[in-house]
N, C-alpha and C positions, 0 to 999 in steps of 0.2 A: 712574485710568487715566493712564497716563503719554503724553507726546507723542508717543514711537516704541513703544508697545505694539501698532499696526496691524502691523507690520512682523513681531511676532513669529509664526512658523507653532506654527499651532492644532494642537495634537495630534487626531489622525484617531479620529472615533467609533467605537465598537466594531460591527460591524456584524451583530452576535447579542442578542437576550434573554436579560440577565445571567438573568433566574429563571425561562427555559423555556430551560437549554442541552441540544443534542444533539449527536452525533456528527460531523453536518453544517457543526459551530462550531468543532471543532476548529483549534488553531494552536499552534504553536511553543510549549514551557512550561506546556502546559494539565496540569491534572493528572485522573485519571480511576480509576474500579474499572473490574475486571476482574479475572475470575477469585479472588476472593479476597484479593486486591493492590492497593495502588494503584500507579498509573503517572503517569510521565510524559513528554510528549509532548516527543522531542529534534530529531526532524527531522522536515519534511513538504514530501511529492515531489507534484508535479502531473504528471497522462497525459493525452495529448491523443491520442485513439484516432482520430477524423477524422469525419465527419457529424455535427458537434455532441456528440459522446460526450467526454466527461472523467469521469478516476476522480481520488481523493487515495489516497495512502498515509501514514500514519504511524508510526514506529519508535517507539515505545514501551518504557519502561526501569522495571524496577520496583526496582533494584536488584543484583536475584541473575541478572533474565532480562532478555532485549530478544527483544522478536514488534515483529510489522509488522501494523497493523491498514491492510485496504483498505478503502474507503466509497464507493462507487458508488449515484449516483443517478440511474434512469433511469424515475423518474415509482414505480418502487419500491424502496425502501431495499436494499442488499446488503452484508454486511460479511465481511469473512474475520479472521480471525487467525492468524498462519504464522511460523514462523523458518526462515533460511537451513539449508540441507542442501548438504554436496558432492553435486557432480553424479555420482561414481562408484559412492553408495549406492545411484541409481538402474543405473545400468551402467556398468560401467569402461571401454566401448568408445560412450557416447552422445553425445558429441561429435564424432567421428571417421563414427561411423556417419550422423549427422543433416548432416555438411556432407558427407558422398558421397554420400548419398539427396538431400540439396537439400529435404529435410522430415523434421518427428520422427518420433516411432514414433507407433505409432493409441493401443496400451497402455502402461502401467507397471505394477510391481509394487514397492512400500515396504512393508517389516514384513509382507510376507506376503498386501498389499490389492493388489486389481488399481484400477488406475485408466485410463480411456480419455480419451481427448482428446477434446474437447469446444470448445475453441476457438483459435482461429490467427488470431494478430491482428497487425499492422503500427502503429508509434503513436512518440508522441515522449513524452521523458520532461525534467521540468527539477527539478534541488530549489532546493526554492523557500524552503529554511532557507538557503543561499548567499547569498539576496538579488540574483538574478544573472536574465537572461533567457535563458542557456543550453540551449537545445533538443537532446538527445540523441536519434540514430533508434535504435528496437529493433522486436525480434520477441517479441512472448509467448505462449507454448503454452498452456497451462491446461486439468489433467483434473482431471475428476472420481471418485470410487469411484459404486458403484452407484448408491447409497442419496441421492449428491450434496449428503453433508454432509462429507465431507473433499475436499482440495484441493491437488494440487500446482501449482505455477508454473514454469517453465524459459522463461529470457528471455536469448535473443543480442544482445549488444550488440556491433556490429562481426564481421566475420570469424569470427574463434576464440572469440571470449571470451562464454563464459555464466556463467550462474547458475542455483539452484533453491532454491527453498522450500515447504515442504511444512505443512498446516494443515488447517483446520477452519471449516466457513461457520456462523458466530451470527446472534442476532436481535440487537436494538439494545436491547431491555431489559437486555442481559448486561453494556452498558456504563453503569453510571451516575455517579452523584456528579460531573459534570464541573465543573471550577473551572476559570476564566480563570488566565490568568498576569497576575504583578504588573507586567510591565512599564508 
């Protein structure tokens, strides 16, 4: 040990069990199955919904596709997996329609499925692959289809500007093989 080796900063422990990893471990660079594929983890957003409620999301690349895996823990595990969709697939007029209503619609219909809303939520969003402490305010809609295994999202960020994406709710078995990243 050298005389100013106190001074150098310690690299930060990992704060997961390298040989019990889950979804809950996820970070930046991890790599993962799913679906048949593997992925890898490019960016990862944190939600601060408000009484204690935090969700993660992760953008996930397998190559040929990128989905958005969500991981909500609220004492039970929830996951979705979804890609972005224009918002005009759902209605060519649901933007315009939702800021003169001052609220969305109760239904949707995609590929033929009815999906109802299910939840209407206020919350902040920061990506936290930026390395930044950037808090954005949004609104996100979230329906369901019947059966409340598929999933669309419609989230206003600001005034005018939304988005949508549309998926599917899995179990946590469906993701395995999780490897850290080399950093």
């Amino acid at each position: 040990m050298g005389v100013f080796d106190f001074l150098k900063k310690k690299e930060k422990e990992p704060e997961y069990d390298i040989t019990n990893m889950s979804v809950k471990d996820l970070d930046q660079g991890f790599i993962l199955d799913y679906d048949m594929k593997s992925w890898q983890v490019k960016e990862v957003y944190e939600y601060d919904w408000g009484n204690n409620n935090f969700s993660k999301e992760y953008m996930i690349d397998s190559g040929d596709e990128v989905l958005y895996l969500s991981v909500e823990d609220q004492g039970e595990l929830f996951l979705t997996v979804s890609k972005n969709i224009k918002m005009r697939k759902l209605d060519e007029d649901i933007i315009d329609k939702t800021i003169k209503k001052e609220r969305p619609p109760k239904k949707l219909e995609l590929d033929g499925i009815q999906y109802y809303l299910d939840t209407d939520v206020a919350g902040y969003f920061n990506d936290k692959t930026k390395g930044t402490d950037d808090w954005e305010e949004l609104v996100c809609w979230e329906y369901y289809n019947d059966e409340e295994t598929l999933i669309i999202s419609i989230t206003q960020w600001g005034e005018r500007e939304f988005d949508a994406s549309a998926g599917k709710v899995i179990k946590e078995y469906e993701i395995s093989n999780i490897i850290p990243s080399g950093k």
